[in-house]
N, C-alpha and C positions, 0 to 999 in steps of 0.2 A: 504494500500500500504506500509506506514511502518511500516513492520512487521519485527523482528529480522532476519528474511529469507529473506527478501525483501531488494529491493535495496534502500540506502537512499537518502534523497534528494538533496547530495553533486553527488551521481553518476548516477540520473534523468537526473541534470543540465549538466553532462559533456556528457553524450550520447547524449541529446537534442541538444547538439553545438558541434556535431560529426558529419562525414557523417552515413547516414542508412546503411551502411554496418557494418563501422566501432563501430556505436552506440548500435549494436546489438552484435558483437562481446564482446562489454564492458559488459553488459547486461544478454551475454546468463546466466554465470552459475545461476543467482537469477531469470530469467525470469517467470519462472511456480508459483514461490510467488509472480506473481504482479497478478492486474485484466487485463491487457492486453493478459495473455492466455485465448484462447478460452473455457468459461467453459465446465466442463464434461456433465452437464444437455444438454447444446448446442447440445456437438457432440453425446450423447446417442439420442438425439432425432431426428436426422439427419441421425444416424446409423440406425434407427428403419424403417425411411421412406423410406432409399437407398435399405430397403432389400425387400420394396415392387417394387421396381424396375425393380431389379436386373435378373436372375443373371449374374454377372461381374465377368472373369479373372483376368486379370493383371490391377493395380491401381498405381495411377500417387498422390502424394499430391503436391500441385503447390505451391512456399513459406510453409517449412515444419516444418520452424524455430525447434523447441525442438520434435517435433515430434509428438504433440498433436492429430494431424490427421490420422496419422499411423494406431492407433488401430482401427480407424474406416473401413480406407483401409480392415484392417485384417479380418475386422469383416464382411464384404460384400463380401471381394472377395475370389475367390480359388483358383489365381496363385500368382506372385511375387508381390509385392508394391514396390516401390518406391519411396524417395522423393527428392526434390530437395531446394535448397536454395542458396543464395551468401552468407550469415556468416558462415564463419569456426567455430568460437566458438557454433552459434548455432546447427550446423551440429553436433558436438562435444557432444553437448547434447543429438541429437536426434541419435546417433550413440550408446552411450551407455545404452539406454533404447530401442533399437530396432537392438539389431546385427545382426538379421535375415534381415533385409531390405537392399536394396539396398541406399547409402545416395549419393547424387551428386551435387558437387558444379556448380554451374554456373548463369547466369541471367536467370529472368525468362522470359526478352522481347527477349533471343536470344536461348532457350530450345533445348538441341543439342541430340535431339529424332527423330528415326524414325517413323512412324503410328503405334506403337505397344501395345499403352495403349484402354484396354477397359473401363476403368472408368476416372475421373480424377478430384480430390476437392480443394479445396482450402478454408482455415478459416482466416478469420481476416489479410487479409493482402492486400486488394484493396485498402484502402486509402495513401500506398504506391504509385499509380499509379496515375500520372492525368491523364483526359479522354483521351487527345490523346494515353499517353499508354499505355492504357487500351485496345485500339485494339489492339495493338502489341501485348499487351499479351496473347486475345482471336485467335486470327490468331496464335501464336505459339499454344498455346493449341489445336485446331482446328488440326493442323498439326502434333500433337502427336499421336494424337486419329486413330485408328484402324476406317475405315467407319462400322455405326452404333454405335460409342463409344458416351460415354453418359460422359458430363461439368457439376459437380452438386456443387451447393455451395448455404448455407445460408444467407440471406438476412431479419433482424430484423426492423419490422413497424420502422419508424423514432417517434421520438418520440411526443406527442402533441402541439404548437407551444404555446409559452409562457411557457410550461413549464420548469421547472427549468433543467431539461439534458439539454429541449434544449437550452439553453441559455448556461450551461455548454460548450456544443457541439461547439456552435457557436463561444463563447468566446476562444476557443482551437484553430477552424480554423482562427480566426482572427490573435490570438499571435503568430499559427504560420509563416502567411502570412509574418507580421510585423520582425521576427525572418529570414525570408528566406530574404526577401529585406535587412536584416542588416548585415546579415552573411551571408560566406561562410564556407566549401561545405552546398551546402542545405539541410535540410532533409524534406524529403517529406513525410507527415502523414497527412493527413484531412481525415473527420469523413463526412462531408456533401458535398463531390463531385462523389457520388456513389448512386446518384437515380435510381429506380428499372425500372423510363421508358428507361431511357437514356441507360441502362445497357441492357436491351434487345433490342433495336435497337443495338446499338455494336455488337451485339452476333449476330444478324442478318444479320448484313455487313461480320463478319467474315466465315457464312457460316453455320452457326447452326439453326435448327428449336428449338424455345424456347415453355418453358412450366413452370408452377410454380404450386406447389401442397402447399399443408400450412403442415407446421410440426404439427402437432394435440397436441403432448405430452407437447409442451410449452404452450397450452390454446390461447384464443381469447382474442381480448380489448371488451371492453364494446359497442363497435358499431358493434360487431360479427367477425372484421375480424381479422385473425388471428397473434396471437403474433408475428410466424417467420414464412417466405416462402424458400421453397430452390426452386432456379432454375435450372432448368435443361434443358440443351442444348443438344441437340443431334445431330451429324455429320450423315448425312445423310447415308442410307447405298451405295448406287450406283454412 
């Protein structure tokens, strides 16, 4: 993380006691040299499964921060992408690595889309949400989607319990817990409020038939199942 490209830990600390808007604004130009962007292995291998899909028009990336999702849109689909985000700075970034796309500021619990999207992904950016608006958000997305438009997004095994991520994990969501009860504005980021059950029930309520296929290209754990799953929601067509 600190790397001469990377942000250092004087300006972790002032993003982490920012709001999530604002935090990310601070943030965008070094963001791609942290580990918080979504690796390329990730989205190559998510790219590979979308295209057995497919195929998809026009594509929606939900939370697009720098743009890291973009190329995947590109790579799947054959009309316009899209992406959207509230950080201007991040917009900023994904604006200049993708001037062909369409960039749009706004929230993503209030998505100010008609039903015109046939795809729609989203990487790394649920723990933003807690679970109540976490349906807000799949009810907007729900409400973007063209009927028959297909919600796909990756979803990585949690990791083995005692292990040391998880504890890492844990350790994160407690400080930030502790961090949000001590300060204000909040910033909302957890890592363990985005279970794969609770996540498809949501998607459920919201109006989506769910499914989940395993990304092959990331390999399985040692008890066969697989490293990452994407889920995939689909808005029904009728």
């Amino acid at each position: 993380m600190f790397t001469p490209q990377g942000p250092s830990l004087r300006e972790l600390t002032v993003q982490a006691l920012s709001s999530v808007e604002h935090g990310y604004d601070l943030l965008a130009g070094k963001f791609d040299a942290t580990p918080f962007r979504t690796s390329d292995r990730l989205l190559a291998g998510v790219t590979r499964t979308l295209e057995t899909l497919g195929p998809f028009d026009s594509g929606l990336d939900v939370c697009c921060g720098t743009g890291a999702g973009l190329d995947v849109l590109r790579s799947v689909c054959a009309g316009r992408v899209t992406g959207v985000d509230f950080s201007t700075g991040m917009l900023a970034r994904a604006r200049a690595a993708h001037p062909a796309a369409d960039l749009v500021r706004a929230d993503a619990l209030a998505l100010p889309f008609a039903p015109v999207f046939d795809l729609a992904v989203s990487f790394g950016a649920f723990g933003h949400f807690l679970p109540a608006a976490q349906r807000t958000l799949f009810a907007q997305v729900h409400a973007s989607l063209r009927p028959g438009g297909t919600f796909a997004f990756p979803v990585v095994a949690p990791p083995p319990v005692g292990s040391r991520l998880y504890w890492v994990l844990w350790g994160f969501d407690a400080a930030m817990r502790v961090r949000n009860a001590l300060w204000r504005p909040p910033f909302v980021m957890y890592y363990r409020t985005f279970r794969l059950t609770d996540v498809h029930d949501r998607l459920r309520e919201a109006g989506f038939d769910v499914s989940l296929t395993a990304v092959e290209s990331l390999g399985r754990r040692e008890d066969g199942s697989p490293v990452c799953r994407l889920v995939v929601a689909r808005k029904p067509a009728g």
